[in-house]
N, C-alpha and C positions, 0 to 999 in steps of 0.2 A: 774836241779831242777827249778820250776817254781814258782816264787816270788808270792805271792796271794795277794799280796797290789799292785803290778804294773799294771797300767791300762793301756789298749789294744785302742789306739786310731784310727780313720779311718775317711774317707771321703766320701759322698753319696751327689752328685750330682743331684739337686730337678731343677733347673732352671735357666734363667738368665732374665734379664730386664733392661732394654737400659734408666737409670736415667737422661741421659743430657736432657737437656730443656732450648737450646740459647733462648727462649724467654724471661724465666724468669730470664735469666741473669745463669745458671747455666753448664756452656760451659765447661769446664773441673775439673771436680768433682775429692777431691782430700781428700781423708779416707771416713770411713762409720763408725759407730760407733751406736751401737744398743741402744735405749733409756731405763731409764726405768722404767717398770712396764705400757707403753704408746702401747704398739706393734707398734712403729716408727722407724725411723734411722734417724740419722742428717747427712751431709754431708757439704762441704764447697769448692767454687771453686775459685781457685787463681786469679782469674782478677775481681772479686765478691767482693761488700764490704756486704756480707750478709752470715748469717747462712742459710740452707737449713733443713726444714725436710720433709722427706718423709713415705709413708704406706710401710708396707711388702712389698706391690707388686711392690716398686718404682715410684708409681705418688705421685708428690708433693701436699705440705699438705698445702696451701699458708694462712692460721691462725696461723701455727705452723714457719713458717720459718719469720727472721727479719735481720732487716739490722745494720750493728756492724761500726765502724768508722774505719777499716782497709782491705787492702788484699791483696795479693802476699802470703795467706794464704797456707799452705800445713798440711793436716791431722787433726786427728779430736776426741778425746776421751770424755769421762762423767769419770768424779770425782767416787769412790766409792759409795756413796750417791745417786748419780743421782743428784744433786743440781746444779753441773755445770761440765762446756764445758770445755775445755781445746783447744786450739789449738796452730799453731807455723807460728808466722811470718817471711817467710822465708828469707829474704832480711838483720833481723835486730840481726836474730837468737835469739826471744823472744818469752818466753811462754806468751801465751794470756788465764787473766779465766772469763769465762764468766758468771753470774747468771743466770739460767734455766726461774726461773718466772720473773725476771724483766727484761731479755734477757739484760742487763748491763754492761759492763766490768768493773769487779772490783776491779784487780791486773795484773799486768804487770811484766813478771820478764827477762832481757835479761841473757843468759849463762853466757855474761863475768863478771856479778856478783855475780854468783852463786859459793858457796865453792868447791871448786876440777876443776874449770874450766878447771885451768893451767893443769893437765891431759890429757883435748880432745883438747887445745889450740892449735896444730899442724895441726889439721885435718878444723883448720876454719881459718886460719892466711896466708897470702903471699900464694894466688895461686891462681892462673887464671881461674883452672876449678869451677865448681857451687859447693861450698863448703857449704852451706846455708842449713839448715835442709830441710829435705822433708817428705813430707807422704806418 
């Protein structure tokens, strides 16, 4: 029997578009994260101390994109709201939020202070491989 609330998901492949741009400092792009209500996408490149946004089609939008006081950045989301940015500095394993309009950082929060830390503590403590969040 076939559930009538379960939805039949799939994928349709439209396109693709080569977003790097070493010139603008955006050399290894790292999440995408659709804007919103703007038809943009943000993105963020770990050797960048800059947010990135870009059109639909992938060329950067350089009124839209600013420069943030960090990076070794990895990945990249918007808040419910669309108010802010979210990302993860990967080195220090801290969420970074960013304000939308005053492009601002305005809270910092590292994992190891976070409640239930001790939980994922294993998977970032004593090891040599790159234990450090990623996007």
């Amino acid at each position: 029997m076939t559930d009538p609330n379960k939805q039949s998901f799939s994928l349709t492949y439209l396109d693709h578009f080569n977003i790097k741009n070493k010139k603008a400092g955006l050399s290894e792009p790292s999440g995408l994260a659709l804007s919103h209500g703007t038809n943009a996408l943000w993105t963020i490149s770990d050797d960048t101390k800059k947010i990135f946004k870009l059109s639909l089609d992938g060329n950067l939008k350089k009124n839209g994109s600013f420069e943030i006081p960090d990076k070794s950045l990895e990945g990249i989301t918007l808040d419910p709201t669309g108010a802010y940015l979210l990302t993860i500095k990967e080195g220090d394993n801290e969420i970074i939020q960013i304000q939308v309009d005053t492009q601002e950082v305005v809270e910092r929060q590292r994992l190891v202070d976070m409640a239930g830390y001790e939980t994922v503590a294993p998977h970032f403590i004593d090891s040599e491989a790159n234990k450090g969040l990623e996007g």
